[in-house]
Each structure stands twice: as C-alpha cells, then as structure tokens.
N, C-alpha and C positions, 0 to 999 in steps of 0.2 A: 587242050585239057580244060574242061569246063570247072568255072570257081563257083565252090557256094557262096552264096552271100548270108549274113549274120547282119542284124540290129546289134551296137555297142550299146551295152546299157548305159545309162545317164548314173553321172555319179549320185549318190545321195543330196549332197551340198545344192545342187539343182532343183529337189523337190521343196513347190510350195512352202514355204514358212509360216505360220500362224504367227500373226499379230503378238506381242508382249501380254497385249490390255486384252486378251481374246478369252477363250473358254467359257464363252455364253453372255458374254458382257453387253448389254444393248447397245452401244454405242461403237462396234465392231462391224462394220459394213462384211458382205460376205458377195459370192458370184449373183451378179443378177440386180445389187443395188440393194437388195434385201439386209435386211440386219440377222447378224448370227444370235441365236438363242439357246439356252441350253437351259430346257425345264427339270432336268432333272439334275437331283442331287440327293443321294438316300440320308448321307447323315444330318442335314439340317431338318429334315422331311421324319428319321428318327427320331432327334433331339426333339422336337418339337412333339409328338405323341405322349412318346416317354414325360414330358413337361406335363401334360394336360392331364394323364394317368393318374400321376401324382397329386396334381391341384382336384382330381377328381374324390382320390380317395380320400384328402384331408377335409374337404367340406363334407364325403360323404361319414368320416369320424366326427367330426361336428353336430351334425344331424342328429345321431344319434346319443351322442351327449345330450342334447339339449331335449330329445322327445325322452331319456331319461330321466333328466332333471327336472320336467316339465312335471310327470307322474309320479314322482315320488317323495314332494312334499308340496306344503299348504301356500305356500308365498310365492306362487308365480304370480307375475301382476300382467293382466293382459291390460292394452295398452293401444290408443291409434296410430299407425303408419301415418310419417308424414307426407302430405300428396303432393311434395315434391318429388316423390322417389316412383308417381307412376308416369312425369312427365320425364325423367331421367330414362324410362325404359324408351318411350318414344324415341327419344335422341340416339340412344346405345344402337336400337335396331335403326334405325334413319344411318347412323354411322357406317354398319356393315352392309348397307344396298348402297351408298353410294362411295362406298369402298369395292363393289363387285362391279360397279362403274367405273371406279378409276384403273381395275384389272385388264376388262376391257379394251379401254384404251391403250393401254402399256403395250398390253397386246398387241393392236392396231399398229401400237408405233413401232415395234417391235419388229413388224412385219413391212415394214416400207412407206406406212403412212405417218410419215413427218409431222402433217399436220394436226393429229393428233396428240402431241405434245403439251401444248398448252394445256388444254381440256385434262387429259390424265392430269396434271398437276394440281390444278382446281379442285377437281376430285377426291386427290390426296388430301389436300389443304383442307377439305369442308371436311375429309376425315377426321381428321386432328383435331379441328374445331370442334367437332361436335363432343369428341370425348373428353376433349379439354370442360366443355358445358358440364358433362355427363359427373364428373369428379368433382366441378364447380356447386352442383345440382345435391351430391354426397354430401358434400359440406355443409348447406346450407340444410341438409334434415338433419345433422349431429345437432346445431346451434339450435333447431328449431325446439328437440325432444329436449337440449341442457336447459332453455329458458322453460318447458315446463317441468324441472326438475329431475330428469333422470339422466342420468350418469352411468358410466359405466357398473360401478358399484353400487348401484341403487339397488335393482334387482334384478334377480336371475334371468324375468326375461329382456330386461336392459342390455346385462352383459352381452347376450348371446346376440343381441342385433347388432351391438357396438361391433362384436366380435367378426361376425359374419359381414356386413359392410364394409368395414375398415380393410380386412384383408382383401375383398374382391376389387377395393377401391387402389389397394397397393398393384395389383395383378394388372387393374387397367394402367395403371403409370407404366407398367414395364411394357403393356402395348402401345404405349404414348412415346415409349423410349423408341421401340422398333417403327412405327410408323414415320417419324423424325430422321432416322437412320434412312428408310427408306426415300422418302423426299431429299435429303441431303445428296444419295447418289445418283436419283435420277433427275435434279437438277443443275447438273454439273455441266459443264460445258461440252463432253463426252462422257453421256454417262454412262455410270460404273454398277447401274443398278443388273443382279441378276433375278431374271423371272422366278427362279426357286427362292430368292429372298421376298421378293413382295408374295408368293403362296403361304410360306413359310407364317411371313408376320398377319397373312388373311386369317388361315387357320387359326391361329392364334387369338385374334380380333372378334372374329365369330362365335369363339367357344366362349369367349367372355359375354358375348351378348348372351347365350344359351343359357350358361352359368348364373347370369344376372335372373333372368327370368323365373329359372330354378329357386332360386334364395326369396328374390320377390314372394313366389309362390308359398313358400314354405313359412317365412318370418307372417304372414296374411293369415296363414291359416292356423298358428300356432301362437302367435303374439297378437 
C-alpha cells in the first residue's frame, strides 16, 4: 500500500525572531551584512507637516498684521537691517546642504558602508554648528539695532522685526534640540538612530532655512 508523504509544518517558535533593538534601527544588521532600515513612518512624517502648516499660518497672520499696521498710520519708522542677518542666511542654507550630506551618508552607512560613519557624524556636527552660529548671528543684530536705540517698543516697525526674529529664532532652537537628538542616537555604540527621524528633523531644518529667507525678504522690503 503506498504512503503519502506530508511536510510537518515547523512550529511557529521556529520562525526567524527579529531583534529587540530592530524595526528600522541602523544598528540592526539584517541577511547579507546589510543594515536593516525602515524609512518609513507616517505619523512622525504627519506630525511634522501638520507642525510646519501651523508655523506657516502664524507667520503668514503676522504678515498681514504688519502690512496692516504699516498702512494705516503715520509712525512707521523704516529703519536699516543689520548685515549681520545676510551672513546668517549664508550659514542657515550652508547648514541644510551639508545636512543633505550628512543624509547621504547615514544612508551609505545604512546600507553596509561602515565606513562612512565617521564622515556622517561630521556632517551632523558642522550642522549644529552652523545653526548654533546662525542663532549666535540673531543675537548679535537684537544688540546691534538696541545700541542704536530701538527696542522692541520703539516702534511699530521695531516690534514686528523683534517679533518676527525672535520667534523663528526659537523655531531654530527646537531644530537645535532635534538635530542633538539625532547625533546622540547615531553615535551610540549601536546606534539607535532611525532614518524616518533624521528626514523627519531634515524636513524640518530646511523649511526653517525657506522660512528665514521668506522673513529676510519681507522685513527688506517693508522695514
């Protein structure tokens, strides 16, 4: 009497186990020597829109405050930008191209090239730096415009530059915070960085240079 023969299936307990530290984490090796990565994430990728929506519409209610107030009385005081604030734009955008350099990289290492490690962290670093400058740079036009006497409550077009600065300069801190975050986990001894957090805080980094540029333009042509 002839026997069929059957495959026993394997218990589940058998199948592959993913890592603890795993789910996209760069320092999770994968088949082939490769590092596992996992670019996608919708809610930080949301949160982050929704964030920029937001800082969009309140400078664009600003704006229009101020081309209000600008036309509808006698006392605006036009006034010169300090030329600190066009070598500040230098450094902002010099920030986000060698921020898209240390992406790059991440990438690279991401993908099996160890060697690039190093280099990505540089990268990161001279990001930091430069916005650390870029904020350093903000400061030193407040002191400039106080020594020649304008103050927030000097006048209307004082307020509005205070105004406009000061917050984009707090916007860059919170990219100072995420960029920090970020170098903290991808220099860890296995690191903990995932690719959807350094897009995440890119995005973010970027839309501040764009933003800066916007305000530069506007406080030029109306102050």
């Amino acid at each position: 009497m002839a026997t069929m023969g059957y495959e026993v299936p394997r218990p589940n307990n058998e199948k592959r186990k993913l890592s603890p530290s795993g789910g996209g984490r760069l320092g999770v090796p994968s088949a082939g020597g490769r590092t596992k990565v996992d670019d996608s994430s919708p809610a930080s990728r949301t949160g982050v829109w929704v964030g920029m929506a937001a800082i969009t519409m309140t400078f664009a209610a600003f704006t229009s405050a101020m081309i209000v107030r600008e036309g509808s009385s006698y006392d605006w005081q036009h006034f010169t930008l300090p030329s600190i604030l066009y070598l500040d734009t230098v450094l902002l955008l010099a920030s986000s191209l060698v921020l898209e350099l240390a992406r790059k990289k991440v990438g690279a290492f991401a993908g099996g090239a160890r060697e690039q490690r190093s280099a990505a962290t540089r990268y990161l670093w001279v990001t930091l730096g430069l916005g650390v400058l870029f904020v350093g740079g903000q400061s030193m036009a407040w002191l400039k415009l106080r020594s020649e006497g304008l103050y927030l409550a000097t006048t209307p077009s004082s307020s509005f530059f205070y105004l406009f600065t000061v917050l984009h300069a707090l916007h860059v801190l919170g990219g100072l915070a995420g960029l920090t975050l970020v170098i903290w986990r991808f220099s860890e001894p296995l690191p903990t960085l995932r690719l959807s957090t350094l897009s995440t805080v890119s995005y973010y980094w970027h839309f501040m240079a764009v933003l800066w540029i916007y305000i530069l333009s506007l406080l030029w042509m109306r102050i």
